[in-house]
N, C-alpha and C positions, 0 to 999 in steps of 0.2 A: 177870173183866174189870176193869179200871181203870177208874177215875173220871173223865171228860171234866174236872170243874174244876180236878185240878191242872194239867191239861194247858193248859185258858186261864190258867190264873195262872200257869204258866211261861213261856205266851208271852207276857203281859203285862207278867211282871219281864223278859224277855228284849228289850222294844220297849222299856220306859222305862229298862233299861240302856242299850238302843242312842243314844236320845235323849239320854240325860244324856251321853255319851259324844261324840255328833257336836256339841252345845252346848261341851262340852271342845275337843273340837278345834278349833271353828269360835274360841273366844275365845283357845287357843293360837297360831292363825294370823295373829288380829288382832295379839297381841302382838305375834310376829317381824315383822309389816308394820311396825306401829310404832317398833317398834325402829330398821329398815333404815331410814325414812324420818328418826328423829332423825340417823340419823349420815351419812347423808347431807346433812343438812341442817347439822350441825355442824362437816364437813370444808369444805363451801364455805364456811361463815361464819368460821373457820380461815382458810381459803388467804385469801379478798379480805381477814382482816382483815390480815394478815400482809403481803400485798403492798403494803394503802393506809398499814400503819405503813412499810415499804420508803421507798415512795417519797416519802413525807413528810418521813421520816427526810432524809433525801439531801435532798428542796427547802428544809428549813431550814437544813443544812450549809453549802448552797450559797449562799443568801440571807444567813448569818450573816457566812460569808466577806466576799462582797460589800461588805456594812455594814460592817466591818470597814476592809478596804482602802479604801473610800470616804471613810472615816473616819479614816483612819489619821495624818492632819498634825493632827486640829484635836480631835476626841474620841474618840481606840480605846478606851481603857478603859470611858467610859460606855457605848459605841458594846458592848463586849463584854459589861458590867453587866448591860445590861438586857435585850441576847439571851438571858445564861444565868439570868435570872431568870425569863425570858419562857418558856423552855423546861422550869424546872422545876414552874413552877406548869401548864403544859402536860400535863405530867406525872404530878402533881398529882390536876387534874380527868380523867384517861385513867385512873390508878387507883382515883379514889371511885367514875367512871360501872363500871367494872369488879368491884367489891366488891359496889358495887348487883345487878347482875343476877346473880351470883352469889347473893346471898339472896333474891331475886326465885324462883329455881329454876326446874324445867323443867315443862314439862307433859305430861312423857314416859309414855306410857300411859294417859293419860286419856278417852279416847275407848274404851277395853278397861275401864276400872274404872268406866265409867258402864254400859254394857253388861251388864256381870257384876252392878252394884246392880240396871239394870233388871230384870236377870233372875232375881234375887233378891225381889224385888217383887212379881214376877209368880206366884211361885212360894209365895206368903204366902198363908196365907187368909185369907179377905175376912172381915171385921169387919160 
Protein backbone atom coordinates (compact mmCIF):
# COMPACT_ATOMS: atom_id res chain seq x y z
CA UNK A 1 0.00 0.00 0.00
CA UNK A 2 1.27 3.68 -0.48
CA UNK A 3 1.59 6.13 1.95
CA UNK A 4 -1.36 8.87 2.16
CA UNK A 5 1.40 11.70 2.91
CA UNK A 6 3.06 11.92 -0.27
CA UNK A 7 -0.21 11.99 -1.60
CA UNK A 8 -1.16 15.26 0.49
CA UNK A 9 2.19 16.79 -0.22
CA UNK A 10 1.65 16.28 -3.91
CA UNK A 11 -1.54 17.76 -3.64
CA UNK A 12 -0.26 20.52 -1.73
CA UNK A 13 2.77 21.37 -4.16
CA UNK A 14 0.09 20.83 -6.85
CA UNK A 15 -2.31 23.96 -5.05
CA UNK A 16 0.62 26.09 -4.12
CA UNK A 17 1.82 25.63 -7.87
CA UNK A 18 -1.54 26.46 -8.96
CA UNK A 19 -1.56 29.60 -6.81
CA UNK A 20 1.68 30.75 -7.55
CA UNK A 21 0.69 30.42 -11.13
CA UNK A 22 -2.77 32.11 -11.14
CA UNK A 23 -0.87 35.21 -8.84
CA UNK A 24 1.54 34.87 -12.30
CA UNK A 25 -1.10 35.42 -14.42
CA UNK A 26 -3.38 37.66 -12.64
CA UNK A 27 -0.03 40.32 -12.45
CA UNK A 28 0.81 39.37 -16.17
CA UNK A 29 -2.65 40.69 -17.00
CA UNK A 30 -2.37 43.68 -15.06
CA UNK A 31 0.70 44.38 -17.08
CA UNK A 32 -0.83 44.07 -20.54
CA UNK A 33 -3.86 46.37 -18.95
CA UNK A 34 -1.27 48.81 -18.31
CA UNK A 35 0.36 48.68 -21.09
CA UNK A 36 -2.95 49.11 -23.39
CA UNK A 37 -4.01 52.03 -21.05
CA UNK A 38 -0.35 53.95 -21.42
CA UNK A 39 -0.65 53.88 -25.18
CA UNK A 40 -3.74 54.82 -25.28
CA UNK A 41 -3.21 57.45 -23.38
CA UNK A 42 0.03 58.45 -25.23
CA UNK A 43 -1.60 58.36 -28.74
CA UNK A 44 -4.27 60.91 -27.65
CA UNK A 45 -1.64 63.08 -25.93
CA UNK A 46 0.23 62.68 -29.60
CA UNK A 47 -2.83 63.46 -31.83
CA UNK A 48 -4.22 66.79 -29.43
CA UNK A 49 -0.55 67.61 -29.11
CA UNK A 50 0.08 67.64 -32.65
CA UNK A 51 -3.05 69.22 -33.84
CA UNK A 52 -2.86 72.24 -30.87
CA UNK A 53 1.03 72.81 -32.41
CA UNK A 54 -1.04 72.67 -36.15
CA UNK A 55 -3.17 75.11 -35.44
CA UNK A 56 -1.03 77.45 -33.42
CA UNK A 57 1.36 77.01 -35.88
CA UNK A 58 -1.00 78.62 -38.68
CA UNK A 59 -2.38 81.54 -35.93
CA UNK A 60 1.02 82.90 -35.54
CA UNK A 61 1.66 82.72 -39.56
CA UNK A 62 -1.25 84.34 -39.91
CA UNK A 63 -1.07 86.93 -37.03
CA UNK A 64 2.73 87.60 -38.08
CA UNK A 65 1.63 88.17 -41.58
CA UNK A 66 -0.87 90.66 -40.46
CA UNK A 67 1.74 92.68 -38.18
CA UNK A 68 3.74 92.64 -41.01
CA UNK A 69 1.54 94.22 -43.65
CA UNK A 70 0.15 96.55 -40.94
CA UNK A 71 3.45 97.43 -40.69
CA UNK A 72 4.68 97.63 -43.66
CA UNK A 73 5.13 101.85 -44.52
CA UNK A 74 6.37 102.79 -40.98
CA UNK A 75 8.25 99.51 -39.13
CA UNK A 76 8.39 95.74 -41.16
CA UNK A 77 11.68 95.04 -40.08
CA UNK A 78 11.11 95.62 -36.29
CA UNK A 79 7.62 94.62 -36.93
CA UNK A 80 9.36 91.20 -38.40
CA UNK A 81 12.40 91.39 -35.54
CA UNK A 82 10.61 90.78 -32.87
CA UNK A 83 7.84 88.14 -34.31
CA UNK A 84 10.90 85.96 -35.21
CA UNK A 85 12.40 86.41 -31.90
CA UNK A 86 9.10 86.01 -30.24
CA UNK A 87 8.73 82.70 -31.91
CA UNK A 88 12.03 81.45 -31.20
CA UNK A 89 12.14 81.92 -27.76
CA UNK A 90 8.51 80.36 -28.09
CA UNK A 91 10.35 77.59 -29.19
CA UNK A 92 12.65 77.75 -26.80
CA UNK A 93 10.38 77.33 -23.73
CA UNK A 94 8.25 74.24 -25.90
CA UNK A 95 11.60 72.40 -25.95
CA UNK A 96 13.07 72.88 -22.13
CA UNK A 97 8.99 72.10 -21.07
CA UNK A 98 9.55 68.99 -23.37
CA UNK A 99 13.08 67.70 -22.11
CA UNK A 100 11.46 68.30 -18.62
CA UNK A 101 8.97 65.50 -18.95
CA UNK A 102 11.09 63.56 -20.58
CA UNK A 103 13.32 63.10 -17.39
CA UNK A 104 10.29 63.29 -15.42
CA UNK A 105 9.52 59.55 -17.02
CA UNK A 106 6.70 57.65 -17.04
CA UNK A 107 4.85 55.82 -14.45
CA UNK A 108 4.32 52.96 -16.71
CA UNK A 109 3.58 49.74 -14.74
CA UNK A 110 3.64 51.07 -11.47
CA UNK A 111 0.55 49.91 -10.06
CA UNK A 112 1.84 46.08 -11.31
CA UNK A 113 5.32 46.69 -9.47
CA UNK A 114 3.49 47.83 -6.18
CA UNK A 115 1.36 44.75 -6.34
CA UNK A 116 4.16 42.27 -7.18
CA UNK A 117 6.41 44.23 -3.84
CA UNK A 118 2.98 43.72 -2.06
CA UNK A 119 3.03 40.45 -2.73
CA UNK A 120 6.46 39.88 -2.01
CA UNK A 121 5.88 41.13 1.42
CA UNK A 122 3.16 39.21 2.18
CA UNK A 123 4.99 36.27 1.30
CA UNK A 124 8.13 37.17 3.82
CA UNK A 125 8.15 35.91 7.21
CA UNK A 126 7.02 37.74 9.93
CA UNK A 127 9.81 38.89 12.22
Amino acid sequence: MSDPAPTRLGESLRGFADSGLATIQARLELFGLELKEEKLRAGGFLFDTVLAALFIGFGFVFLLAFLTVLFWDTHRLLALGLATTGLFAAGVWAGTRAAARLRAGSRLFSASLAEIAHDRDSLRPKE
